[in-house]
C-alpha positions as a LaTeX table, in Angstrom:
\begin{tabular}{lrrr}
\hline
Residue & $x$ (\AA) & $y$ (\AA) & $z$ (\AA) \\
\hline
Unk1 & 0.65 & $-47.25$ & $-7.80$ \\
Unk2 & 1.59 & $-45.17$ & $-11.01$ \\
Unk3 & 1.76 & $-47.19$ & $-14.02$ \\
Unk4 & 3.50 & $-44.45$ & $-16.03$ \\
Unk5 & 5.28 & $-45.86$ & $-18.74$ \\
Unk6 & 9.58 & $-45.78$ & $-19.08$ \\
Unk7 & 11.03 & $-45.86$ & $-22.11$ \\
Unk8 & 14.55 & $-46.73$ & $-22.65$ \\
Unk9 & 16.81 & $-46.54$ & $-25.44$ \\
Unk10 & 19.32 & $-48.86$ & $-26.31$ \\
Unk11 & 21.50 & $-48.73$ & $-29.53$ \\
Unk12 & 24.21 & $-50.68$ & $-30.68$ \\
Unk13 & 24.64 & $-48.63$ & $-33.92$ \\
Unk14 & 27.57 & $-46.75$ & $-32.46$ \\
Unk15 & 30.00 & $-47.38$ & $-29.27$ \\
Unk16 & 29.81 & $-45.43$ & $-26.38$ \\
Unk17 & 32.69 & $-42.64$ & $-26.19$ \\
Unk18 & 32.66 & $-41.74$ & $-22.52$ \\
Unk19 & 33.40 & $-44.16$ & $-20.27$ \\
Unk20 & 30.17 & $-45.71$ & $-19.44$ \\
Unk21 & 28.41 & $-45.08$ & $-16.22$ \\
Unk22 & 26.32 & $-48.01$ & $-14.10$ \\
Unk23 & 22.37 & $-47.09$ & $-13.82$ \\
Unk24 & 21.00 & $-49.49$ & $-11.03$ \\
Unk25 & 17.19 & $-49.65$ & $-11.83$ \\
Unk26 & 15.76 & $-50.98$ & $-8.60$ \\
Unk27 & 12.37 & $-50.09$ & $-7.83$ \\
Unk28 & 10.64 & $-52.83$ & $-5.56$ \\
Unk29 & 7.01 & $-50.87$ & $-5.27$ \\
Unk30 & 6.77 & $-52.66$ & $-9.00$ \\
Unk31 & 8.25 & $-55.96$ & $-8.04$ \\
Unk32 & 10.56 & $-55.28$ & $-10.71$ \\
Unk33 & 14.07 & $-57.40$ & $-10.18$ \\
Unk34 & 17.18 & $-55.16$ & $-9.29$ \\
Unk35 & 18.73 & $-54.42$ & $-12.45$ \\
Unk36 & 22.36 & $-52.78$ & $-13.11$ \\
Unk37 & 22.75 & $-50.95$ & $-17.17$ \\
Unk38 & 25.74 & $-49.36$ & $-18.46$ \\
Unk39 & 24.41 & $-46.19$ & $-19.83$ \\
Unk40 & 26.75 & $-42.97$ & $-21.21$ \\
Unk41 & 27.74 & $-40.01$ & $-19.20$ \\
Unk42 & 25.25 & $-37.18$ & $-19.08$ \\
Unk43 & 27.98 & $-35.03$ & $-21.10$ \\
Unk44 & 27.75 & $-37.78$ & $-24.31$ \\
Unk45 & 24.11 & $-37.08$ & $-23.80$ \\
Unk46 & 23.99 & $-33.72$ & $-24.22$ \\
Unk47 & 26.62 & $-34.46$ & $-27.19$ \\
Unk48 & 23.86 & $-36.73$ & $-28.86$ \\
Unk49 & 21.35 & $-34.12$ & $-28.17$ \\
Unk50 & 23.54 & $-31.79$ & $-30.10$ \\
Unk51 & 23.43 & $-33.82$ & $-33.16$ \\
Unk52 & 19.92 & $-34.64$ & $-32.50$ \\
Unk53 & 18.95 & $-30.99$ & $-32.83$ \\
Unk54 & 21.07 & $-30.93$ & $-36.10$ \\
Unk55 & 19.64 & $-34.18$ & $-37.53$ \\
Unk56 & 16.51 & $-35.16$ & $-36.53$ \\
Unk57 & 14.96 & $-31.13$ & $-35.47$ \\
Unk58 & 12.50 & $-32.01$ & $-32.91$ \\
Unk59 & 11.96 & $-29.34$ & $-30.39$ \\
Unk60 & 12.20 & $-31.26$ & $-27.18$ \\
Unk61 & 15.96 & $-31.99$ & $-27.97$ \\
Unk62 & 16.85 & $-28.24$ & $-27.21$ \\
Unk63 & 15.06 & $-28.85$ & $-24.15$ \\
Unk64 & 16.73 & $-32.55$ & $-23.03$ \\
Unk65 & 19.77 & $-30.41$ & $-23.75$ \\
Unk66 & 18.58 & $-27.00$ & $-21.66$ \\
Unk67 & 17.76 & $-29.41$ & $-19.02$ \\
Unk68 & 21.00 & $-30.92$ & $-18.92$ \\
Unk69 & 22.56 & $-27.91$ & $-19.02$ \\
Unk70 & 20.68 & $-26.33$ & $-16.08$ \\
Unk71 & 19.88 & $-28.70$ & $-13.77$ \\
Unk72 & 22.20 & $-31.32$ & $-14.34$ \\
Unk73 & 25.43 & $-29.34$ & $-15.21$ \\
Unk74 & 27.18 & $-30.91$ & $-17.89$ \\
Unk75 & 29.67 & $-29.86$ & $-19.36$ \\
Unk76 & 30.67 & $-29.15$ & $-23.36$ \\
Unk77 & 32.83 & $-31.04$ & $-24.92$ \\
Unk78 & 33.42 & $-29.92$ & $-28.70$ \\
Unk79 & 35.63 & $-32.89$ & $-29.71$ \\
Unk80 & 32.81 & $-35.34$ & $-28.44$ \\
Unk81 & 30.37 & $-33.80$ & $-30.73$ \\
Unk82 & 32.57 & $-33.67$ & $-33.63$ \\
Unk83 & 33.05 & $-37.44$ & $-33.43$ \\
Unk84 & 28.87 & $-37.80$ & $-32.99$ \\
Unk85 & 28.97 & $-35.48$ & $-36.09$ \\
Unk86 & 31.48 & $-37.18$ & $-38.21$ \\
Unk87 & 28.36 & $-40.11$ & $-39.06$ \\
Unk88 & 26.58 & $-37.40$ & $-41.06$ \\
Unk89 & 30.93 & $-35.83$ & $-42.21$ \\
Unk90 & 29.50 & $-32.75$ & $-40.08$ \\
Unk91 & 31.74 & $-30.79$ & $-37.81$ \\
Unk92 & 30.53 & $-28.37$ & $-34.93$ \\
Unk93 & 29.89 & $-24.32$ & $-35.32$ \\
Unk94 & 28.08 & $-22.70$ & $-32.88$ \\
Unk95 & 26.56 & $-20.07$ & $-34.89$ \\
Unk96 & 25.33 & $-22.36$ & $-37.18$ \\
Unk97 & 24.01 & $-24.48$ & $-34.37$ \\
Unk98 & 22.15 & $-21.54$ & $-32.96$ \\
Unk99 & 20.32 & $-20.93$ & $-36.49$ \\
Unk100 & 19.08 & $-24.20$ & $-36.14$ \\
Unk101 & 17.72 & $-24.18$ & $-32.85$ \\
Unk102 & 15.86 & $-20.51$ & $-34.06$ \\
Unk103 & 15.00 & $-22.65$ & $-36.82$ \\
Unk104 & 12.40 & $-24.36$ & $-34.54$ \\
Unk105 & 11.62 & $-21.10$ & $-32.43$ \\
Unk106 & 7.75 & $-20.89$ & $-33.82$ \\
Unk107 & 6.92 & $-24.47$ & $-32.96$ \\
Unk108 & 8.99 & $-24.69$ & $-30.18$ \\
Unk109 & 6.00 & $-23.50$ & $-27.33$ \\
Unk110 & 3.39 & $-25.67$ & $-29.34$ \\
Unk111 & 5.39 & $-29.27$ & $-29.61$ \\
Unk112 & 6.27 & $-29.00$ & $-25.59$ \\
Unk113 & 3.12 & $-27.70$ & $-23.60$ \\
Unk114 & 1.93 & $-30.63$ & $-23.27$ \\
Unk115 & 5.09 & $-32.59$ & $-22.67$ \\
Unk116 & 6.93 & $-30.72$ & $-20.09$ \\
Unk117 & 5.05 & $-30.78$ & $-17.27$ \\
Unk118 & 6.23 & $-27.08$ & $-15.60$ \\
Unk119 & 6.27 & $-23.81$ & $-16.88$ \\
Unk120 & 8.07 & $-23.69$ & $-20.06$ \\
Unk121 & 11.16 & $-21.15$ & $-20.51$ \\
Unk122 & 10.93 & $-18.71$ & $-22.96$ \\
Unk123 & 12.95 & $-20.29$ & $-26.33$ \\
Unk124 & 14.88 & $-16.80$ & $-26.01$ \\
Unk125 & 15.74 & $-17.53$ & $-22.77$ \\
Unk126 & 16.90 & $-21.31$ & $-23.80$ \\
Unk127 & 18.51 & $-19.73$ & $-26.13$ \\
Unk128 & 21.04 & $-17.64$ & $-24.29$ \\
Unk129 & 22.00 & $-20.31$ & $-21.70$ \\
Unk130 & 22.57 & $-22.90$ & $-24.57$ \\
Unk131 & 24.58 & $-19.93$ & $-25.89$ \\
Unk132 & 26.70 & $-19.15$ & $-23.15$ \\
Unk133 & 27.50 & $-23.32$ & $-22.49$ \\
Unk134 & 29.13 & $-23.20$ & $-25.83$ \\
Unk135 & 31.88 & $-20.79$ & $-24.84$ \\
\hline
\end{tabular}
């Protein structure tokens, strides 16, 4: 049996924009009871992780939001991140945005090799497809 941990976050600091989605959490090899959470949409995630990477500047939020991008295909949505910016009377610009995610380009490879379990993209790389979402 793994006994990896799961964390997961719950906030009631701000509502939920998107209409929420239902997570069932059922997973009987831990004799866990059958749970059903309303969690947000994966494109108010990548929104959050948009702010995240303007307020709190911890590398693995460019990657939550790479990941999101790539392998889980959501989709931009400026006026959501405007309202998750409006808390800290910031609005969305994408060049600005960029700076700070080359802001963390030195420390990026150093805080994630030993979180992300696969081969890391380059930040370049990361950088261009986070890019290219934005337009």
């Amino acid at each position: 049996m793994d006994s990896t941990p799961v964390y997961v976050e719950m906030s009631q600091r701000e509502k939920v924009i998107d209409k929420p989605i239902a997570l069932r959490f059922d997973f009987p090899e831990y004799s866990l009871p059958v749970r059903i959470l309303s969690g947000m949409s994966l494109d108010e995630v990548s929104s959050e992780k948009i702010r995240s990477i303007y307020t709190r500047k911890k590398p693995r939020d460019i990657y939550d939001l790479f990941f999101l991008i790539k392998m889980k295909g959501t989709k931009f949505n400026r006026e959501m991140v405007d309202k998750k910016l409006e808390v800290y009377n910031m609005s969305f610009d994408k060049e600005s945005f960029i700076e700070e995610i080359k802001k963390q380009e030195d420390y990026f490879n150093k805080a994630l090799n030993n979180i992300v379990m696969e081969e890391l993209p380059d930040i370049k790389y990361i950088i261009k497809v986070i890019g290219s979402w934005l337009d």
